[in-house]
N, CA and C atoms as an extended XYZ file, in Angstrom:
549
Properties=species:S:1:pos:R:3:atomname:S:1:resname:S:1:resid:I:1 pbc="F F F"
N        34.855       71.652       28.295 N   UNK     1
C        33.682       72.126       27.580 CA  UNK     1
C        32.426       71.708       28.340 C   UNK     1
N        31.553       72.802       28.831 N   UNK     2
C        30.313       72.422       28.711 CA  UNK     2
C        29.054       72.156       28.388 C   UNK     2
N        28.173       70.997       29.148 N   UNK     3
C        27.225       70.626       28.026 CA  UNK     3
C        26.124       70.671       28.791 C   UNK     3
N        25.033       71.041       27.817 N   UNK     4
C        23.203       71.190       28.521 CA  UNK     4
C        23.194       69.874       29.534 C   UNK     4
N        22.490       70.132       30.720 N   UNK     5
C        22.574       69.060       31.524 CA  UNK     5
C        20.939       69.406       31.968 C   UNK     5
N        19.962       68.140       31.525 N   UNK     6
C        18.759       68.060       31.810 CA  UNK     6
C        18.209       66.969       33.065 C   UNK     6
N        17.535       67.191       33.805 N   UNK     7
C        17.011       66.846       35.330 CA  UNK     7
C        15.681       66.615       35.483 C   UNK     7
N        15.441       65.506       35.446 N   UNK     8
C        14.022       65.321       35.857 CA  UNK     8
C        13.514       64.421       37.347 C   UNK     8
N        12.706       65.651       37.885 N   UNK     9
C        12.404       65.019       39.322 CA  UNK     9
C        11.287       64.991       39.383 C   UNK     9
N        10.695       63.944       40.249 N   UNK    10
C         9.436       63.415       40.354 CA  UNK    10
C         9.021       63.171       42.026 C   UNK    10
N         8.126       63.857       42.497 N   UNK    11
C         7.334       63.971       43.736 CA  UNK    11
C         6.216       63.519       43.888 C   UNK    11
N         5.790       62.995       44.903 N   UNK    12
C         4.199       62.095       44.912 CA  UNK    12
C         4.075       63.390       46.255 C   UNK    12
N         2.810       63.863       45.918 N   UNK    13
C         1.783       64.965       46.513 CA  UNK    13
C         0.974       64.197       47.031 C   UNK    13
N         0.797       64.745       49.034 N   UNK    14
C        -0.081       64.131       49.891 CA  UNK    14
C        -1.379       64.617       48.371 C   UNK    14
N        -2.659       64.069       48.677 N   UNK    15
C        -3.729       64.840       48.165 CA  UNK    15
C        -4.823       65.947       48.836 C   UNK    15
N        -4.622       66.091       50.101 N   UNK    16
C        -4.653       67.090       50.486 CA  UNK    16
C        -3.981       68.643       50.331 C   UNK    16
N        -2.821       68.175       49.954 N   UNK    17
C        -1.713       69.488       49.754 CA  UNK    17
C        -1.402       69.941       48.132 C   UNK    17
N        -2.820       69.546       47.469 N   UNK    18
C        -2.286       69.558       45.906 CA  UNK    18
C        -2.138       70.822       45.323 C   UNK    18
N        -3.322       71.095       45.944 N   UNK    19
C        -3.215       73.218       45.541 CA  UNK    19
C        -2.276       73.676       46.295 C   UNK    19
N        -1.642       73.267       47.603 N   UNK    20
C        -0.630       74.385       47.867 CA  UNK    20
C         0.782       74.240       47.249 C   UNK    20
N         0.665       72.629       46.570 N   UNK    21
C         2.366       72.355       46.431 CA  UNK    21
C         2.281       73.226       45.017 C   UNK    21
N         0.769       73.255       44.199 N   UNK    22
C         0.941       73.389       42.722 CA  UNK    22
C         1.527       74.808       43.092 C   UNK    22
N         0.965       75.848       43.825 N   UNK    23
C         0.910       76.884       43.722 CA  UNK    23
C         2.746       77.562       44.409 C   UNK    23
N         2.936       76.561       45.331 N   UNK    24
C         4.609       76.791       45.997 CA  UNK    24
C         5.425       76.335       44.408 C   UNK    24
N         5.268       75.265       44.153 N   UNK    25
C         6.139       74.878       43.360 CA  UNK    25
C         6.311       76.152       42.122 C   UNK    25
N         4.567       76.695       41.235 N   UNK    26
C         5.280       77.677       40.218 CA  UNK    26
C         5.710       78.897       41.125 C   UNK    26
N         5.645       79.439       42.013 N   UNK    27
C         6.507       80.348       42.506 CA  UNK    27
C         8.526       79.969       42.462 C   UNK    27
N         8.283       78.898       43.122 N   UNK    28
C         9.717       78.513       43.226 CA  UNK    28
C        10.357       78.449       41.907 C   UNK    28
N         9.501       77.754       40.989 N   UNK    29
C         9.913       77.900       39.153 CA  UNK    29
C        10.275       78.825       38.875 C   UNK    29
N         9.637       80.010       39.120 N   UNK    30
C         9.912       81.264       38.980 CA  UNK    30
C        11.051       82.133       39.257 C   UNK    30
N        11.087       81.912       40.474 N   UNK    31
C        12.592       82.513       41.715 CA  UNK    31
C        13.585       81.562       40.702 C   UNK    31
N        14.044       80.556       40.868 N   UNK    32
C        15.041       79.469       40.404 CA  UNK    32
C        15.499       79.905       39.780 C   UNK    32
N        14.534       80.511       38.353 N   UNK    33
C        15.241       80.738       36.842 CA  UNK    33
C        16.277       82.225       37.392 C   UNK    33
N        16.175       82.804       38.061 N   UNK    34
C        17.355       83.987       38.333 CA  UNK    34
C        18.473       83.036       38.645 C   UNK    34
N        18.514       81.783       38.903 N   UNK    35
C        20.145       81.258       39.721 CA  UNK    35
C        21.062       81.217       38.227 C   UNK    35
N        22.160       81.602       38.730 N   UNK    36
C        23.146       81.187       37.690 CA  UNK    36
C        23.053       79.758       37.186 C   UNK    36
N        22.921       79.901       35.365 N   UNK    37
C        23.279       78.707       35.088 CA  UNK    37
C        22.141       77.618       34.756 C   UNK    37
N        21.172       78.234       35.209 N   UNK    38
C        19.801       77.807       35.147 CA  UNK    38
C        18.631       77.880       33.957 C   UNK    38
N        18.660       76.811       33.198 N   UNK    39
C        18.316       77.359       31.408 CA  UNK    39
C        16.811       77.253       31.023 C   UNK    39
N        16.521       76.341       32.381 N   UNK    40
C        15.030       76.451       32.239 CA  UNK    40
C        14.252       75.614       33.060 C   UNK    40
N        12.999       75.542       33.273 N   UNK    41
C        11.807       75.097       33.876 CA  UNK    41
C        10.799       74.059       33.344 C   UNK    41
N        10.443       73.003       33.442 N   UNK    42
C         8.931       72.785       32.747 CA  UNK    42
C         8.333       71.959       34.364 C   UNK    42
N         7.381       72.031       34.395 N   UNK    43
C         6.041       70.949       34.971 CA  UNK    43
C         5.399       70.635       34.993 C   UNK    43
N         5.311       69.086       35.374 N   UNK    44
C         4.098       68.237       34.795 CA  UNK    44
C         3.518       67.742       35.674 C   UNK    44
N         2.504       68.170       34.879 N   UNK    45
C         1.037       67.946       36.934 CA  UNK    45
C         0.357       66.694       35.918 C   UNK    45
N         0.044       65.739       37.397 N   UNK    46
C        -0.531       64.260       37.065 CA  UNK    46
C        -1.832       64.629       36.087 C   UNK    46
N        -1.805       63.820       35.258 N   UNK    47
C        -3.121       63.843       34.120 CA  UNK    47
C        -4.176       63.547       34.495 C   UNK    47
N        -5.452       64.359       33.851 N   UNK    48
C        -6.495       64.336       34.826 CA  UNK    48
C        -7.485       63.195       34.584 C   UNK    48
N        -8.171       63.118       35.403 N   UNK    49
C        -8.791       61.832       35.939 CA  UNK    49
C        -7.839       60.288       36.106 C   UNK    49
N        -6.144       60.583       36.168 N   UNK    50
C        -5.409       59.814       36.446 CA  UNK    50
C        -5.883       58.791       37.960 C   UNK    50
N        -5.748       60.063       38.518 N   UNK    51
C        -5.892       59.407       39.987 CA  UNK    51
C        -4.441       59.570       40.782 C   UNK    51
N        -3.249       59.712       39.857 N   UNK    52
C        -1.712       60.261       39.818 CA  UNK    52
C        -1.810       61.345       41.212 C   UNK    52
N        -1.052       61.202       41.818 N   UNK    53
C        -0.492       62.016       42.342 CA  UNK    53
C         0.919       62.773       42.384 C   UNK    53
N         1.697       62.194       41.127 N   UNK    54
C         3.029       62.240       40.822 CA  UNK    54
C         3.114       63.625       39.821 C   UNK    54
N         3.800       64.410       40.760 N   UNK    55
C         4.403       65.583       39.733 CA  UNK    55
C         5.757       65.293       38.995 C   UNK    55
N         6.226       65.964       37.941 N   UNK    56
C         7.299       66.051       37.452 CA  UNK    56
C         7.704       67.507       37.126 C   UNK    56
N         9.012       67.621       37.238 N   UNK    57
C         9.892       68.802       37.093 CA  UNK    57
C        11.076       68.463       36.275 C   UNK    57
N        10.805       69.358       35.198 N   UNK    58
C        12.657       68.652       33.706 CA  UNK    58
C        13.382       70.052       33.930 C   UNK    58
N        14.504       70.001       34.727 N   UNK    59
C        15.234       70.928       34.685 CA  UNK    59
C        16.203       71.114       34.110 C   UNK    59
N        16.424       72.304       33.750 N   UNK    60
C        17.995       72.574       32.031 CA  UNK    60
C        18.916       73.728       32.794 C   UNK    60
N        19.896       72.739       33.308 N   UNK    61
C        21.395       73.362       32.965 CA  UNK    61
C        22.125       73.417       32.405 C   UNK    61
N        23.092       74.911       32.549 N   UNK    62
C        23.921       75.497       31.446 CA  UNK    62
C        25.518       73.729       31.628 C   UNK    62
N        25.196       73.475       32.352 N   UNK    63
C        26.533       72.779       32.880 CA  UNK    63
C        26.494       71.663       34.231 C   UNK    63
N        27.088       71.031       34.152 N   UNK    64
C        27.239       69.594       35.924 CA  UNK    64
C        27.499       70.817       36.420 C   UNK    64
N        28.354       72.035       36.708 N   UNK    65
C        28.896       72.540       37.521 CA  UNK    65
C        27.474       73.331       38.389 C   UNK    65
N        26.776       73.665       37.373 N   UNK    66
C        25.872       74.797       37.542 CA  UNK    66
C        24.676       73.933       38.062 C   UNK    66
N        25.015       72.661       37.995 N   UNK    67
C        23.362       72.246       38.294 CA  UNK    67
C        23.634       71.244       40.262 C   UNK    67
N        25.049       71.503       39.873 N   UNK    68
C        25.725       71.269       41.775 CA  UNK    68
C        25.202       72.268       42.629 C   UNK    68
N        25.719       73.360       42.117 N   UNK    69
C        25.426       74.517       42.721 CA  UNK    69
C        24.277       75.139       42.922 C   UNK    69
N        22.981       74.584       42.139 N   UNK    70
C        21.630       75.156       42.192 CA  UNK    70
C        21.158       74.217       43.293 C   UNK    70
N        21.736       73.142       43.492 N   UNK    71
C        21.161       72.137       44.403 CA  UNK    71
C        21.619       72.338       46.184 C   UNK    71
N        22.745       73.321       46.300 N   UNK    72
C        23.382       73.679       47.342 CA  UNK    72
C        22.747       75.187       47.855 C   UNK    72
N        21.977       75.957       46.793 N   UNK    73
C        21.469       76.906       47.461 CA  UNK    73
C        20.270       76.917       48.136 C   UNK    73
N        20.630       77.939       49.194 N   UNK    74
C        19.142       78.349       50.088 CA  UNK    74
C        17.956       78.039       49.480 C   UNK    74
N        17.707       78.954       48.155 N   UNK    75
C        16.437       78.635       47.519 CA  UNK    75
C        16.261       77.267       47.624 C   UNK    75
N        16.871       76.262       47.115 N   UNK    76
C        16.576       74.694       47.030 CA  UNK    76
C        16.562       74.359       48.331 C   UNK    76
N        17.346       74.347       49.093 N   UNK    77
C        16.779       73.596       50.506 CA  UNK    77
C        15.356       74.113       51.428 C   UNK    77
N        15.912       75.389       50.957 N   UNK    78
C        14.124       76.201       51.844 CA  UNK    78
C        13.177       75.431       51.204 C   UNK    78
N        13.000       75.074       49.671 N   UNK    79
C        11.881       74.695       49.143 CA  UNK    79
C        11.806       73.551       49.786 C   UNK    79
N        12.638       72.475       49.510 N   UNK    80
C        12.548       71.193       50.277 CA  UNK    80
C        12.392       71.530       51.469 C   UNK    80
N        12.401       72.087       52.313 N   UNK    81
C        11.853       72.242       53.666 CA  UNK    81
C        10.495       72.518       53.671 C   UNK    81
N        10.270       73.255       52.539 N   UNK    82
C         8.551       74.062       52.648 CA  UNK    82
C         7.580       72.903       52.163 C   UNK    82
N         8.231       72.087       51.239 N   UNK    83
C         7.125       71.011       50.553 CA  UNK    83
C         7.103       70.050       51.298 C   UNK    83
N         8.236       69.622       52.420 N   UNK    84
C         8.345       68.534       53.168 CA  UNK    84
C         6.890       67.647       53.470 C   UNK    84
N         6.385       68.616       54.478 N   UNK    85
C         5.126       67.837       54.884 CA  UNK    85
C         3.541       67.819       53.643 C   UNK    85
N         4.243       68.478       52.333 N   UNK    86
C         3.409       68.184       51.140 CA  UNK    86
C         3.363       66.696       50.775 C   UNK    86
N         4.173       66.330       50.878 N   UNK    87
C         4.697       64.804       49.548 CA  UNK    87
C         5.073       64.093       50.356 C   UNK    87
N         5.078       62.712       49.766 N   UNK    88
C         5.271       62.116       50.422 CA  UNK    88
C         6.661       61.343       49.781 C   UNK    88
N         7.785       60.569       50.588 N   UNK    89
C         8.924       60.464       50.493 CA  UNK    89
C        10.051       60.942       49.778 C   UNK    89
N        11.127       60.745       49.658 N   UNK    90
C        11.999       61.586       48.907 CA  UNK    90
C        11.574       61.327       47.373 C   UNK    90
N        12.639       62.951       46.700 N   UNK    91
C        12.596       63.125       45.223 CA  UNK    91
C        12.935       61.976       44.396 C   UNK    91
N        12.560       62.074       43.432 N   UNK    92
C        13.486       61.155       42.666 CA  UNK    92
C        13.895       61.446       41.399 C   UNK    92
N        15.369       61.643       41.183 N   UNK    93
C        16.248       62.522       40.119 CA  UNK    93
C        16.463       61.105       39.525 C   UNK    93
N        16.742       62.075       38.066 N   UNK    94
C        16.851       61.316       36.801 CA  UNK    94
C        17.233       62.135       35.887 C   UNK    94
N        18.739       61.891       35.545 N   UNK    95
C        19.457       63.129       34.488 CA  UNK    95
C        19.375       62.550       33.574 C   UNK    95
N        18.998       63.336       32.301 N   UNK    96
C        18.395       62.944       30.801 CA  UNK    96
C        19.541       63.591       30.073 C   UNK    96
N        19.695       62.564       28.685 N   UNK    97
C        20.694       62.845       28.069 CA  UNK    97
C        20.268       61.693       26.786 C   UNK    97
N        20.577       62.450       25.671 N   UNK    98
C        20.294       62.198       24.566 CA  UNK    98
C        18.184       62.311       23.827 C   UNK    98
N        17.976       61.097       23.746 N   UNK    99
C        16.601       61.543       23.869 CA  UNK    99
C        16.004       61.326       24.687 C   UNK    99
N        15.860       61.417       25.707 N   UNK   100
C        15.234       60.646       27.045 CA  UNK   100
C        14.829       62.338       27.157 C   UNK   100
N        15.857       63.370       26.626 N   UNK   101
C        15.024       64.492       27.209 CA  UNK   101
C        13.708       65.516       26.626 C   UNK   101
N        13.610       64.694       25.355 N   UNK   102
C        12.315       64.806       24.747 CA  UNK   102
C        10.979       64.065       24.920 C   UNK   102
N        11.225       62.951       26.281 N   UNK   103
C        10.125       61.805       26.803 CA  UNK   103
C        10.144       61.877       27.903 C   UNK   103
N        10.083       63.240       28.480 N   UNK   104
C        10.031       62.688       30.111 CA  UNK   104
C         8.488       62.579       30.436 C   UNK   104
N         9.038       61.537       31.579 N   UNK   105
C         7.991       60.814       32.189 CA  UNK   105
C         8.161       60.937       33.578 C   UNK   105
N         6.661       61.507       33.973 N   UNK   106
C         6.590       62.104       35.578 CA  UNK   106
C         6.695       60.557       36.606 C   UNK   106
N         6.582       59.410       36.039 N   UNK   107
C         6.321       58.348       36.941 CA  UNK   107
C         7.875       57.849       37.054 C   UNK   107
N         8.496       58.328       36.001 N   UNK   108
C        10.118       57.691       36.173 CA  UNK   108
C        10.650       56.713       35.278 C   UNK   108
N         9.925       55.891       34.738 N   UNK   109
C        10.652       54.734       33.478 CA  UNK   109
C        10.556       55.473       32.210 C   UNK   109
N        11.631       55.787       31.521 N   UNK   110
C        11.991       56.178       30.308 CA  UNK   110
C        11.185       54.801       29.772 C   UNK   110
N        10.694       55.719       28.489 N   UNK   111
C        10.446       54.744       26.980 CA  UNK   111
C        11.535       53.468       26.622 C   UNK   111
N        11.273       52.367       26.153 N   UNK   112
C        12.066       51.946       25.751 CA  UNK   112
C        12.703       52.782       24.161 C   UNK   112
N        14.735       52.376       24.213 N   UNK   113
C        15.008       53.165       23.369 CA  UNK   113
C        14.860       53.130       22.082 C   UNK   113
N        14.472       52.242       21.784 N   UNK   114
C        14.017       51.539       20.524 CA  UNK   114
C        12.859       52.546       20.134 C   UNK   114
N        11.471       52.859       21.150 N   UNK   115
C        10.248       53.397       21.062 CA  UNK   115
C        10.572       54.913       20.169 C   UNK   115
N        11.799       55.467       21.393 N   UNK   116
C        12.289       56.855       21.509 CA  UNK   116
C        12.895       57.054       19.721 C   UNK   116
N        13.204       56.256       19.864 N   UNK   117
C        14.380       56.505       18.057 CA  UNK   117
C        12.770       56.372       17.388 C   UNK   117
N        12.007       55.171       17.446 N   UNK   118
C        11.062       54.867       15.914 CA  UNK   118
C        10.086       56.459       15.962 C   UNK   118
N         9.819       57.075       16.956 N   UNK   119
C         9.254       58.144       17.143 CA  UNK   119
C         9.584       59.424       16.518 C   UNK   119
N        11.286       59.590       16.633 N   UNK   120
C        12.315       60.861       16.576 CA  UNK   120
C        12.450       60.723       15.356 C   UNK   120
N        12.370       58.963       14.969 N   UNK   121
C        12.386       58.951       12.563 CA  UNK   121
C        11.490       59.550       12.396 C   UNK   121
N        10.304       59.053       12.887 N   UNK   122
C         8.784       59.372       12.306 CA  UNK   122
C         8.479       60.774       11.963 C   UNK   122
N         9.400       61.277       13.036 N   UNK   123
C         8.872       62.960       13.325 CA  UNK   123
C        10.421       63.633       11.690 C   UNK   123
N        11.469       63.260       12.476 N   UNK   124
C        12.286       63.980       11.025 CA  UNK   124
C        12.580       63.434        9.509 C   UNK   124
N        11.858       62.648        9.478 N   UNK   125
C        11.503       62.138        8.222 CA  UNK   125
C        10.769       63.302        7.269 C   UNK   125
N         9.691       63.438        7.714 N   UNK   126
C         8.967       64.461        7.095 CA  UNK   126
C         9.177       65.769        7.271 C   UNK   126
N        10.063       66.080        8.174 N   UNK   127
C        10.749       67.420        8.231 CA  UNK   127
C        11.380       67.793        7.720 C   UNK   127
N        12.566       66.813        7.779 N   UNK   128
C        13.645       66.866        6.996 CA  UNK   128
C        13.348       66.877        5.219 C   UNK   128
N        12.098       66.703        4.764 N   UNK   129
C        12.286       67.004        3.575 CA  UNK   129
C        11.073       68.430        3.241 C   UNK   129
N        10.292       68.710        4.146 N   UNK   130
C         9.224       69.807        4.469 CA  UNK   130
C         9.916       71.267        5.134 C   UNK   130
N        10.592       71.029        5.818 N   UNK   131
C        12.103       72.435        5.988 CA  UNK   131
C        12.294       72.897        5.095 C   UNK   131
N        13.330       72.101        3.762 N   UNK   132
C        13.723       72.744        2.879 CA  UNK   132
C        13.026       72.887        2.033 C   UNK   132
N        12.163       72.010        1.532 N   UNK   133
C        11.189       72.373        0.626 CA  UNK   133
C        10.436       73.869        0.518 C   UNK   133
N        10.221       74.228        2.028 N   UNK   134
C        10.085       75.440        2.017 CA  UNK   134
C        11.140       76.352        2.511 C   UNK   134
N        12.025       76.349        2.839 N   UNK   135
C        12.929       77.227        2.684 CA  UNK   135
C        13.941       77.928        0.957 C   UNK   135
N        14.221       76.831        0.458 N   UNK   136
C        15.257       76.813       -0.472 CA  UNK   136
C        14.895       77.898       -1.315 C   UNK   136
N        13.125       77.957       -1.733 N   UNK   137
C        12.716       78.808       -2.531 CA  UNK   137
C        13.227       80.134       -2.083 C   UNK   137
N        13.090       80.536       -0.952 N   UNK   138
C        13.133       81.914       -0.347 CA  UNK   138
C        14.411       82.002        0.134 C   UNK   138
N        15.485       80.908        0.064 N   UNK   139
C        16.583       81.311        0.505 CA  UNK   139
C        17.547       81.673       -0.547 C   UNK   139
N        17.357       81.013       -2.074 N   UNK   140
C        17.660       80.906       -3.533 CA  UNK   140
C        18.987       80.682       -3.481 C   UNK   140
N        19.935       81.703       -4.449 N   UNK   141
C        21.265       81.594       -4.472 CA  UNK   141
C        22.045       82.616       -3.851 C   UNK   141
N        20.952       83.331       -2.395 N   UNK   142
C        21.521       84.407       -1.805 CA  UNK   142
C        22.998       84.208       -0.954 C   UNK   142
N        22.407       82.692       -0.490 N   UNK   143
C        23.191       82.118        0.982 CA  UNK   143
C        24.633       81.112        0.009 C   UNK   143
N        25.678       81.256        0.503 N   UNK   144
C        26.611       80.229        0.334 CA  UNK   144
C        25.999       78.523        0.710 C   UNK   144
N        26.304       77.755        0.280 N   UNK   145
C        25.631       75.954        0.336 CA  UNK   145
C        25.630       76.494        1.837 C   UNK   145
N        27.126       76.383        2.450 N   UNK   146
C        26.855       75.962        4.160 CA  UNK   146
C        26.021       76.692        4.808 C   UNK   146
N        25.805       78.116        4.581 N   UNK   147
C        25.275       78.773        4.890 CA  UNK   147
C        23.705       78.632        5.209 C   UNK   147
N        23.303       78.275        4.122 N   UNK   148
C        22.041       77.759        3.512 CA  UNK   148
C        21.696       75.914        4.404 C   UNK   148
N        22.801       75.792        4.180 N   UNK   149
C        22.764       74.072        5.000 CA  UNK   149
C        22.602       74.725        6.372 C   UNK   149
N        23.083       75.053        7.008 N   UNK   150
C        22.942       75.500        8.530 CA  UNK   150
C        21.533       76.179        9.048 C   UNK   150
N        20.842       77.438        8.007 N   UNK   151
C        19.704       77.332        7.740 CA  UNK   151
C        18.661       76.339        8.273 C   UNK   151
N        18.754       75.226        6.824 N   UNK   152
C        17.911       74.954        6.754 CA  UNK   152
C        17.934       73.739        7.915 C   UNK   152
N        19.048       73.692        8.363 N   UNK   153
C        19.308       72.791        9.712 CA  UNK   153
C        18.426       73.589       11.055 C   UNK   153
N        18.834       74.324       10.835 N   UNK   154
C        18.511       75.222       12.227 CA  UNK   154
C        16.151       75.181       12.190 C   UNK   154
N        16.128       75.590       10.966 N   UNK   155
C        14.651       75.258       10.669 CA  UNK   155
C        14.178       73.762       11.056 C   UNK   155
N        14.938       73.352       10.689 N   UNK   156
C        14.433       71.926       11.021 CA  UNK   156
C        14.701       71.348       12.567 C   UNK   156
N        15.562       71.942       13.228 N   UNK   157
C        15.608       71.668       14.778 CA  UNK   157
C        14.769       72.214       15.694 C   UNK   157
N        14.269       73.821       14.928 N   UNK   158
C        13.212       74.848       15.964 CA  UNK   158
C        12.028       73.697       15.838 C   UNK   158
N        11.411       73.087       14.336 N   UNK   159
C        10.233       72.759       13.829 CA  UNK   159
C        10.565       71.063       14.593 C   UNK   159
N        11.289       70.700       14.685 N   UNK   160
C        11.191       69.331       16.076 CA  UNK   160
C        10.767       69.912       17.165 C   UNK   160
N        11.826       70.789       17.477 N   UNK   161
C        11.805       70.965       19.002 CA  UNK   161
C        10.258       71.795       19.359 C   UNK   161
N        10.069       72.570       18.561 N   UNK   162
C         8.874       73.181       19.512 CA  UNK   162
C         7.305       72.590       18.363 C   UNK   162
N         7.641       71.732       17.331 N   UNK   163
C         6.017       71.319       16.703 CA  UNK   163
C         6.145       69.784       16.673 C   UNK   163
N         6.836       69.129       16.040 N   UNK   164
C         6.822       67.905       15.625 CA  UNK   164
C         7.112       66.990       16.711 C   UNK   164
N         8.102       67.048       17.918 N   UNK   165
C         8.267       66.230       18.606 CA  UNK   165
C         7.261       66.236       19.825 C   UNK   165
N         7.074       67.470       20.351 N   UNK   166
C         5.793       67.597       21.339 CA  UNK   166
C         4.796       67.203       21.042 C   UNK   166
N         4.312       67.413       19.785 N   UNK   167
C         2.846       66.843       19.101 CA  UNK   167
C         2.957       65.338       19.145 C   UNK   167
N         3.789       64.646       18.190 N   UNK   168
C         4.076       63.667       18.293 CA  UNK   168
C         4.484       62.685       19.883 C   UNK   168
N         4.735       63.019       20.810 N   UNK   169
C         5.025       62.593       21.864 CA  UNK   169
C         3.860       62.309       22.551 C   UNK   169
N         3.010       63.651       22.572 N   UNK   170
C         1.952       63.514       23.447 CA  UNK   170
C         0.539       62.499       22.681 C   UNK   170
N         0.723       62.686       21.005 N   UNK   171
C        -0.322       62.133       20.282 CA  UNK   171
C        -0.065       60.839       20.624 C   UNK   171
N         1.318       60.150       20.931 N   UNK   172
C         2.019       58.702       21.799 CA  UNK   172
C         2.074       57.938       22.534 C   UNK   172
N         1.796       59.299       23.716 N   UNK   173
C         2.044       58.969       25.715 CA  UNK   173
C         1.556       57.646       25.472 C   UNK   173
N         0.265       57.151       25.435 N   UNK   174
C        -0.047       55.920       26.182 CA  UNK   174
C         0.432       54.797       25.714 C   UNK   174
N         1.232       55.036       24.056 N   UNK   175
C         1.916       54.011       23.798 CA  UNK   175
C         3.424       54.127       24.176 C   UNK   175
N         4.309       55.019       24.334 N   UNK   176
C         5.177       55.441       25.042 CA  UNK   176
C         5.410       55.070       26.585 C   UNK   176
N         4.361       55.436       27.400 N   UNK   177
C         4.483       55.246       28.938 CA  UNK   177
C         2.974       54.588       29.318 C   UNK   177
N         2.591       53.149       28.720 N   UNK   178
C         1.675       52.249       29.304 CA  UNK   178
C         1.737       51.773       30.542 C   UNK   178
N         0.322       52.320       31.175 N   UNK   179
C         0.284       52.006       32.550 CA  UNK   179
C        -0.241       50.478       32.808 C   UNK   179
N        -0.715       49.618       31.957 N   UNK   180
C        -0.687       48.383       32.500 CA  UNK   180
C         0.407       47.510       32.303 C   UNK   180
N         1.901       48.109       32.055 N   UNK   181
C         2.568       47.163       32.076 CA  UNK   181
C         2.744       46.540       30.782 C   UNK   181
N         1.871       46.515       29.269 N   UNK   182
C         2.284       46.098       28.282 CA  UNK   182
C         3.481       47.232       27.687 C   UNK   182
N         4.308       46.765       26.987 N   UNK   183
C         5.793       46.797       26.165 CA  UNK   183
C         5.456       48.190       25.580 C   UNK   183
């Protein structure tokens, strides 16, 4: 059986080469998503007035198999050939699994896991009872229980995944990924 396999790589950009890597890299984002197996894209350009030069890239495969094979094609080595004299030293991969893939961090140290869980309560706490609250009315006694349970499951995973956990993450970052070194 296979399972979502998430990738996060992180590049330090000469600063001279920032507009050409930004502009190579979303092309290459682009091309990629045609490879087999390939579920998705995000990137994260250093925050501004950071001073960062560290990009990040969270990549989603269908499978280990599929994410071997994206790493063996032309497209991927041409790119690494083309950004070469962009950045400076090698990538640095970091496969995410569990929640680590709702916190990525372009510099490379995951949250502590403790941080990651008190965050992921915070956020389905109030979901988990704000989902159904509004669903149940409009779903009534149309749906069988499981039916209706799966529902209102599925509502409550879109409303993490694309409102509550992003909001919440980013409303976080600096307590999440502190750059002086405090906990």
């Amino acid at each position: 059986m296979s399972q979502t396999i998430h990738v996060a790589i992180t590049r330090r950009v000469r600063k001279e080469h920032a507009e050409a890597f930004e502009q190579g890299l979303a092309e290459f984002a682009r091309r990629s998503l045609d490879e087999p197996g390939t579920l998705g894209v995000h990137l994260l350009r250093p925050a501004p007035g950071s001073g960062s030069m560290d990009y990040g890239i969270v990549r989603s495969f269908a499978s280990a198999a599929d994410r071997e094979a994206f790493y063996r094609t032309d497209l991927y080595k041409d790119w690494l050939a083309k950004v070469e004299p962009m950045v400076e030293g090698k990538p640095v991969y970091r496969e995410l699994g569990g929640l680590e893939a709702w916190f990525p961090n372009p510099r490379g140290a995951n949250p502590p896991r403790w941080k990651m869980a008190l965050l992921t309560w915070i956020a389905v706490w109030p979901v988990s009872m704000a989902v159904p609250a509004a669903l149940v009315p409009l779903l009534g006694e149309r749906l069988p229980r499981a039916l209706a349970a799966g529902v209102i499951a599925a509502g409550i995973v879109v409303t993490l995944t694309w409102g509550a956990m992003p909001l919440l993450v980013n409303l976080a970052a600096p307590w999440l990924h502190p750059t002086n070194g405090d906990p």
